[in-house]
MDTraj code that builds the backbone (N, CA, C; nanometers):
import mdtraj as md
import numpy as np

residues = "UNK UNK UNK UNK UNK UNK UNK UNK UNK UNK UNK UNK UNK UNK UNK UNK UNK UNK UNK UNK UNK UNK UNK UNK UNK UNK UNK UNK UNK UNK UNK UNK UNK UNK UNK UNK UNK UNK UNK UNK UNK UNK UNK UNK UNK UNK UNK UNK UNK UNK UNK UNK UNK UNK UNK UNK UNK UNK UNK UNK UNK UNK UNK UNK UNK UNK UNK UNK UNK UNK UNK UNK UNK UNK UNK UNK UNK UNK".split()
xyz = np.array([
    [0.4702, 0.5013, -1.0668],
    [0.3739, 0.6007, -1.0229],
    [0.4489, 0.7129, -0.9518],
    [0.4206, 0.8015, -1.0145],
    [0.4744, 0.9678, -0.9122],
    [0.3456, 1.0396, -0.8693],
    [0.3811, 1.0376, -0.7415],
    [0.2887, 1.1278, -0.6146],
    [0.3373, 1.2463, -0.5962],
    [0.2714, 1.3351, -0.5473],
    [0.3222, 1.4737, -0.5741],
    [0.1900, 1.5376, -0.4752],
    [0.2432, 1.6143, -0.3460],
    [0.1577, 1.7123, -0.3113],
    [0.1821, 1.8351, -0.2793],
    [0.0912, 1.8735, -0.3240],
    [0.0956, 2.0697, -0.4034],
    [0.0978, 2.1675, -0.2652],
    [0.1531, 2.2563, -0.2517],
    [0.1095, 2.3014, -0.1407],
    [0.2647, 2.3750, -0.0997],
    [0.2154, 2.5295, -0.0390],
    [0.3200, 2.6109, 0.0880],
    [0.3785, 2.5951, 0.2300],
    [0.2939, 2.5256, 0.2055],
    [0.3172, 2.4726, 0.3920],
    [0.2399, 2.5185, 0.4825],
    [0.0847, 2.5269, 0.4386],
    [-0.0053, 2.5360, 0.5567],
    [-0.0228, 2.4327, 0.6303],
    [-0.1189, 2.4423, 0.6736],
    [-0.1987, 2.3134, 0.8310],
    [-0.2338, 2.2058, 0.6820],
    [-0.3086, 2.2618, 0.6172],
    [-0.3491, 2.1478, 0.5361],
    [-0.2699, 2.1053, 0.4637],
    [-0.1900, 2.1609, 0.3616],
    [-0.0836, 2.0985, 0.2734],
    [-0.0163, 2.0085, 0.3173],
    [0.0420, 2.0511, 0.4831],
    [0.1279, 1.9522, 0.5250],
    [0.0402, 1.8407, 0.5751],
    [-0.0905, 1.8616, 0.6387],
    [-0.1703, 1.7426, 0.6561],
    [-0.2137, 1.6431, 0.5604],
    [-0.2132, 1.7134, 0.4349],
    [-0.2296, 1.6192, 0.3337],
    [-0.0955, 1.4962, 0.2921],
    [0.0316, 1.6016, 0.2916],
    [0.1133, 1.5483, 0.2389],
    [0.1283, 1.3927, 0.3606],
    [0.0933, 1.4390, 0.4942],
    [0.1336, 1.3108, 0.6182],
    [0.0173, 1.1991, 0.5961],
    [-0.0875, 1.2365, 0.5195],
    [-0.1998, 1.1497, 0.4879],
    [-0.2054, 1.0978, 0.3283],
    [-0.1093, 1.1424, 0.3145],
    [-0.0639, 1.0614, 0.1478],
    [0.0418, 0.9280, 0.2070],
    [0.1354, 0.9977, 0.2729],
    [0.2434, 0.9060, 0.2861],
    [0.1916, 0.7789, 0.3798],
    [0.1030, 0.8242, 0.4407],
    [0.0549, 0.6973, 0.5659],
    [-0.0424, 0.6208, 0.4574],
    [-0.1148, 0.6775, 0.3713],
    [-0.1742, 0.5957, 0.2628],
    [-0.0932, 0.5011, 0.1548],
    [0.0276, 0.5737, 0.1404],
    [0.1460, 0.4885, 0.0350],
    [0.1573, 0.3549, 0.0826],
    [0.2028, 0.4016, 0.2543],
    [0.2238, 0.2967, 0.3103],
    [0.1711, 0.2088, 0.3909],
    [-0.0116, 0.2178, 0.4099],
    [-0.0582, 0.1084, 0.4427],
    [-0.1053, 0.0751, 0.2821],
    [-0.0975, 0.0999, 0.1939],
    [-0.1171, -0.0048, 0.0519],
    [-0.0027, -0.0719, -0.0194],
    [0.1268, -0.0133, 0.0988],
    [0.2439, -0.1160, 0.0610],
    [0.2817, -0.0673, -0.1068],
    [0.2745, 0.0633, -0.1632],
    [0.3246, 0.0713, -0.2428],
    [0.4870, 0.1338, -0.2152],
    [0.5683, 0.1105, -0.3170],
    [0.7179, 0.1371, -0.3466],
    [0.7227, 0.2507, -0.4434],
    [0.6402, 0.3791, -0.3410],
    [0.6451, 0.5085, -0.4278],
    [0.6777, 0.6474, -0.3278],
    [0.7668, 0.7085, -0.3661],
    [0.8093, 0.8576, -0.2934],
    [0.6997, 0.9568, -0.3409],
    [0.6785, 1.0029, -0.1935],
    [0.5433, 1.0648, -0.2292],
    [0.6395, 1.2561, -0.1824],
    [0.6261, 1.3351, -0.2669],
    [0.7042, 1.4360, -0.3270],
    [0.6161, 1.5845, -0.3345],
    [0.6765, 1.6686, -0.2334],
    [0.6245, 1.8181, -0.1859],
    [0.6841, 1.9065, -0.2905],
    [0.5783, 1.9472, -0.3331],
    [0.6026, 2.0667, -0.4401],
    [0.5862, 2.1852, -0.3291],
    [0.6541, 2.2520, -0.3058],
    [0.5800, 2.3917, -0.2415],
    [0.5904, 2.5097, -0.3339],
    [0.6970, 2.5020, -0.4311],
    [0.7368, 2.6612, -0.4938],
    [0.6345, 2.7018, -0.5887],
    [0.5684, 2.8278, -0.5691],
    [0.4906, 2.8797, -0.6202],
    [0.4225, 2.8384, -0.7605],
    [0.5384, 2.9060, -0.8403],
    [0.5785, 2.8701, -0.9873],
    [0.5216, 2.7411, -1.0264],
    [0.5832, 2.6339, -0.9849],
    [0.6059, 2.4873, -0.9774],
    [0.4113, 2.4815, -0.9748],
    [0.3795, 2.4818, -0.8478],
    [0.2213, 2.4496, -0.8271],
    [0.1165, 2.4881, -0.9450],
    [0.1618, 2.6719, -1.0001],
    [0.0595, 2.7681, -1.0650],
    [0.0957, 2.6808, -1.2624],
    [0.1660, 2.6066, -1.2646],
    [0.2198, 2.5443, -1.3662],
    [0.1348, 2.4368, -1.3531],
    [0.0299, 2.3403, -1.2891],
    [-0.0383, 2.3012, -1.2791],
    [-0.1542, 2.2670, -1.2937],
    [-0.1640, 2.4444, -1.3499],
    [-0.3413, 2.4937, -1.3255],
    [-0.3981, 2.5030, -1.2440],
    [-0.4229, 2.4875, -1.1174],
    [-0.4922, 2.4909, -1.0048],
    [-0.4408, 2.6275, -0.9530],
    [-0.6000, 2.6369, -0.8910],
    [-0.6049, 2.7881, -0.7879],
    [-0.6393, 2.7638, -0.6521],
    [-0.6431, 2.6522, -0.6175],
    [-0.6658, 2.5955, -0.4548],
    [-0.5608, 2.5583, -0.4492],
    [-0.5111, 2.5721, -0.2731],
    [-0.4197, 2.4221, -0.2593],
    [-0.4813, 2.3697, -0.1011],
    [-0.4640, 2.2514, -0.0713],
    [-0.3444, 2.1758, -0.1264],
    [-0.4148, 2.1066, -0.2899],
    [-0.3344, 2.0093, -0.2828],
    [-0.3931, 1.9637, -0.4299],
    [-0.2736, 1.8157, -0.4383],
    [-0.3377, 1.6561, -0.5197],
    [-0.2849, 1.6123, -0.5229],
    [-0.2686, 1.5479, -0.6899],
    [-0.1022, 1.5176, -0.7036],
    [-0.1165, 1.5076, -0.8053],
    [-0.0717, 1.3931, -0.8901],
    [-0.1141, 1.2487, -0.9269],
    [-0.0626, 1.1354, -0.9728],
    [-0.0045, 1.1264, -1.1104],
    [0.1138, 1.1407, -1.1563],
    [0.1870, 1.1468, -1.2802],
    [0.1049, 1.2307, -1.3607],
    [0.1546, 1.3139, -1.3305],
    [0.0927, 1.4441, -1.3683],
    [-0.0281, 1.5069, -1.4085],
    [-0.1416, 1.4309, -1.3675],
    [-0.2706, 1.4786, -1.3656],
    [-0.3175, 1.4696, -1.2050],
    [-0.3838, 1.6131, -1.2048],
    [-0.4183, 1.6825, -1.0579],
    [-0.5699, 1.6191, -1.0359],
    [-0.5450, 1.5201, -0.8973],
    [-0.6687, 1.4481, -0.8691],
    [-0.7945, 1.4837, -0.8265],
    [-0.7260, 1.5986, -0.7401],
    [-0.8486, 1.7174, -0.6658],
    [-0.7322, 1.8145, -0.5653],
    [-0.7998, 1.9404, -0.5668],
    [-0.7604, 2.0706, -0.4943],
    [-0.8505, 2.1174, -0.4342],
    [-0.7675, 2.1828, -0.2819],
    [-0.8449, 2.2638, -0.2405],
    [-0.9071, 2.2157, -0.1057],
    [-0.8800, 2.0548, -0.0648],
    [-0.9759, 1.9566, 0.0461],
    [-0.8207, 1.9122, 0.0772],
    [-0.8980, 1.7827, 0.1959],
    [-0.8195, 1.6993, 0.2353],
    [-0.9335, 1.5811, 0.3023],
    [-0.9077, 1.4470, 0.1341],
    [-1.0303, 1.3631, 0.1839],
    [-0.9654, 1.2969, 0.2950],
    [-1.0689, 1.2162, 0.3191],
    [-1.0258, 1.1483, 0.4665],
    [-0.9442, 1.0199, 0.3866],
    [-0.8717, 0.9298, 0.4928],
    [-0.7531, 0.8020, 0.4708],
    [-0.7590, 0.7580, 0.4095],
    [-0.9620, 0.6784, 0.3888],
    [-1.0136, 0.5911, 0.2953],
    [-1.0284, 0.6116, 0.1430],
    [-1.0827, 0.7650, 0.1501],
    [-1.0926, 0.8233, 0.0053],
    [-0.9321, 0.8383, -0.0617],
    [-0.8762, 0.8664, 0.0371],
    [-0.7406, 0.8887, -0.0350],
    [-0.6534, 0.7748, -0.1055],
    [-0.6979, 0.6670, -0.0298],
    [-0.6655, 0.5457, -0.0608],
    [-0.6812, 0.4796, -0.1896],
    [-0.8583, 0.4968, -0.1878],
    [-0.9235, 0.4724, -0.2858],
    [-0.8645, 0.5979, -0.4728],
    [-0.8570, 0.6952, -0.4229],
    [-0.7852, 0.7860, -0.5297],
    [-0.6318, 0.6956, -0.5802],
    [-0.5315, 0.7036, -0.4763],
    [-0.4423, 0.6502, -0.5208],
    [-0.4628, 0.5500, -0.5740],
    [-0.5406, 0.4327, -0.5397],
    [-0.5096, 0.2704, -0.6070],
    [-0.5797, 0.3112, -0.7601],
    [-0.7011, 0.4288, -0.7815],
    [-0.7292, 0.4201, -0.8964],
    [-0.6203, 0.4860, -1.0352],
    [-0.5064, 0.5519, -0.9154],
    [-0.3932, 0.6388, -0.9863],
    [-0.4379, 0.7597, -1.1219],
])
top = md.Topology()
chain = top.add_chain()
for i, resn in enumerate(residues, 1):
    res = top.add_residue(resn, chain, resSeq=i)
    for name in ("N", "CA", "C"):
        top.add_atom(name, md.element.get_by_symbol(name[0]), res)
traj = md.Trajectory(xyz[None], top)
């Protein structure tokens, strides 16, 4: 599984990205969870929001930041 969160480095991007990784790791998965920030990179995506998250290469949702549980629940469904 590759994790991937989209984002410049606002309040949220980076809040997302610290609420991915605390999600990796209370579900005990053995996955690097991986900051895209460069423009290019993100708009190659399709998305016009960020942040945005993205599981082997399909974009789960943009634009929010669900709360721990939802995020949880996103990842285990990958």
């Amino acid at each position: 599984m590759k994790i991937q969160v989209l984002g410049t480095g606002c309040t949220k991007c980076n809040q997302l990205f610290a609420l991915t990784e605390k999600a990796v790791q209370d579900l005990e998965l053995n996955v690097e969870v991986e900051k895209v920030s460069d423009i290019n990179e993100i708009v190659a995506f399709g998305i016009m929001t960020i942040p945005a998250l993205v599981i082997d290469g399909d974009v789960k949702f943009a634009g929010n930041v669900p709360s721990l549980s939802n995020l949880k629940e996103i990842i285990k469904k990958g």
